[in-house]
N, C-alpha and C positions, 0 to 999 in steps of 0.2 A: 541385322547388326545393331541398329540403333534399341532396340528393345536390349540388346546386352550390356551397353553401354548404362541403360537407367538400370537396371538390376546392378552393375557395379557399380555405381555411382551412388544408389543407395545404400547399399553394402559400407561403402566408405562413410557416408553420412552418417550413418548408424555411427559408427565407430568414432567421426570423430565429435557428435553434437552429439547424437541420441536423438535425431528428430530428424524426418523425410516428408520433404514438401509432397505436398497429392497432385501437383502437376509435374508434366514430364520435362517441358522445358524447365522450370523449378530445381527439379536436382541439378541439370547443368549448369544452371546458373549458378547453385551453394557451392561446386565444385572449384570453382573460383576464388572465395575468399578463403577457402580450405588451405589452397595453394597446391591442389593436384592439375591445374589446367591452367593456363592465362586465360584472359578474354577472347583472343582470335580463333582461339582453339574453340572455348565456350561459343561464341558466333555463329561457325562451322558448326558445330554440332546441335547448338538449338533451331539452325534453319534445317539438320537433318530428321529431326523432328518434326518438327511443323512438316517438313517433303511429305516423311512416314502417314503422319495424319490423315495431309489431302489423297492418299494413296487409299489406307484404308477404309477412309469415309466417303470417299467419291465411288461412283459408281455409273459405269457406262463412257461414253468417247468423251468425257468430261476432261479427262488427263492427258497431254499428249505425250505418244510412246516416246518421240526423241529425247524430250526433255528426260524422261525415264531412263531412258538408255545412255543419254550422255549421263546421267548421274551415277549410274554403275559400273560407266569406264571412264571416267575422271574425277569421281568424287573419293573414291575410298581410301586415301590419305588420311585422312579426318580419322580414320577408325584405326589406321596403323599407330599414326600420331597419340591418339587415346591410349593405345594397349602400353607405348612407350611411356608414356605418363605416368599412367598403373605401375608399370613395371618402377620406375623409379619411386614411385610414392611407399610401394610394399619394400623396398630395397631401403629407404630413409625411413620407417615406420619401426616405432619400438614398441606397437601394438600387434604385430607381426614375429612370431620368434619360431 
C-alpha cells in the first residue's frame, strides 16, 4: 500500500510542480504544501514508510512480527484517509476533466 501511495503522490506532483523528490518520504512530505494532505496525515504516512523500509531492508528476527502485525490491523486508516484525500483533490482539480 505505501508503494501506491508514492506512485500517486508523484503522479500528483508531476502535475501540480513538474518535479518528484527522489526520496520516498519526500513526495509525502511535497504533498503537503500542495494541499492534498495536512501534516498529521503526512506524519502517518512518512513513518509508513520509514516501517516499509526497515521491513524491506531488514532481514532475519531483526523485526518483530507483533509490532508487524499490530501495524496491519491498526494502522490502515492512513491509507483510507489517503484515497479520501485523492478522491477529494481529483474532485477540486481542473487538471482532471
Amino acid at each position: 500500500m505505501t508503494a501506491a501511495v508514492i506512485d500517486v503522490g508523484e503522479t500528483v506532483l508531476r502535475i501540480e510542480q513538474d518535479t518528484v523528490p527522489d526520496r520516498r518520504k519526500a513526495v509525502v512530505t511535497e504533498l503537503e504544501p500542495v494541499g492534498v494532505i495536512d501534516a498529521e496525515l503526512g506524519e502517518k504516512l512518512r513513518a509508513a514508510v520509514g516501517f516499509r523500509d526497515v521491513l524491506a531492508h531488514t532481514y532475519g528476527p531483526v523485526v518483530n512480527d507483533d509490532i508487524v502485525y499490530d501495524a496491519l490491523q491498526n494502522s490502515l486508516d492512513r491509507y483510507v484517509t489517503f484515497v479520501e484525500r485523492i478522491d477529494q483533490y481529483l474532485s477540486e482539480s481542473d487538471q482532471i476533466d
